[in-house]
C-alpha positions in Angstrom: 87.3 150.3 132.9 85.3 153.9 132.8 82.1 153.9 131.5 82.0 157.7 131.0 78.3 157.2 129.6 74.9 157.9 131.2 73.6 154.8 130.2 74.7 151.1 130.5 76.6 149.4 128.3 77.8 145.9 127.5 81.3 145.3 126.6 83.9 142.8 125.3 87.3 142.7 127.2 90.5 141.4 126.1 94.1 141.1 127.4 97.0 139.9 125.8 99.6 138.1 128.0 103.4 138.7 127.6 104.7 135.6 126.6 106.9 135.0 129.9 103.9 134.9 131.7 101.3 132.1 132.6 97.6 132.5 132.9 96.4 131.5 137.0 93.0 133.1 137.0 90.8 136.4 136.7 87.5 137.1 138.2 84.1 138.3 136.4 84.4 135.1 134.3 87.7 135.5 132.4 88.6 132.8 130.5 92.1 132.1 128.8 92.3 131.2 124.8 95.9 131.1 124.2 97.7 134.6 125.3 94.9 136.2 125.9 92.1 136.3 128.7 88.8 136.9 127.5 85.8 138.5 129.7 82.8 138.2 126.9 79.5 140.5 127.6 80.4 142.6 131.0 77.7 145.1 131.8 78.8 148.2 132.8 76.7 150.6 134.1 76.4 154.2 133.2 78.9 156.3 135.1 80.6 153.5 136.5 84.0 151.9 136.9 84.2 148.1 136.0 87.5 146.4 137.8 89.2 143.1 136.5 91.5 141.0 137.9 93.7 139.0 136.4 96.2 136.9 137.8 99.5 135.6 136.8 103.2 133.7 137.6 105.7 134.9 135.7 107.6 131.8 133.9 111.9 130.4 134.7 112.9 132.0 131.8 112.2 135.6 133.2 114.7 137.3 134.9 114.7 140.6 137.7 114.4 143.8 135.4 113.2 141.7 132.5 109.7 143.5 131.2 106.6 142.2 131.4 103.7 143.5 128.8 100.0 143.6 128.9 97.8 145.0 126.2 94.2 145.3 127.2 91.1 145.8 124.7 87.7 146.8 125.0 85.3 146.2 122.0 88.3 145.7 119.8 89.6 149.2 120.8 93.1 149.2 122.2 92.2 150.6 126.3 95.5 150.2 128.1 99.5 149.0 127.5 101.2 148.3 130.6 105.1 147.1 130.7 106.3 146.4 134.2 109.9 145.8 135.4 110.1 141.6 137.0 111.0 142.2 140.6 112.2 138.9 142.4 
């Protein structure tokens, strides 16, 4: 995440899990509510790039070439969509 800004800021992340997909981990904090991994109150400083990791196994009922979607939000403001082709 870019914080294009010459000042620090405090942000809110979200991102929304395909459903064929299960939550492992993700660093700076990130916890799991459901489908979605939350990272509350980052600080990111002014100029600066912020990177999160998030981790996941894809679930049986995937297959190879099936898509895989991630939606990611900062401050309630849609930031990224990612869809990914399953390689096995």
């Amino acid at each position: 995440i870019d914080n294009d800004e010459s000042y620090d800021r405090r942000i809110d992340v979200r991102a929304t899990l395909d459903p064929d997909t299960t939550f492992v981990s993700a660093n700076e904090n990130g916890k799991q509510t459901s489908r979605t991994v939350r990272w509350d109150d980052l600080r990111i400083d002014g100029d600066e790039t912020l990177s999160l990791t998030l981790n996941v196994y894809s679930d049986r009922s995937i297959h190879d070439g099936d898509l895989i979607r991630l939606s990611v939000y900062v401050n309630g403001t849609l930031e990224d969509e990612e869809e990914t082709e399953a390689r096995f």
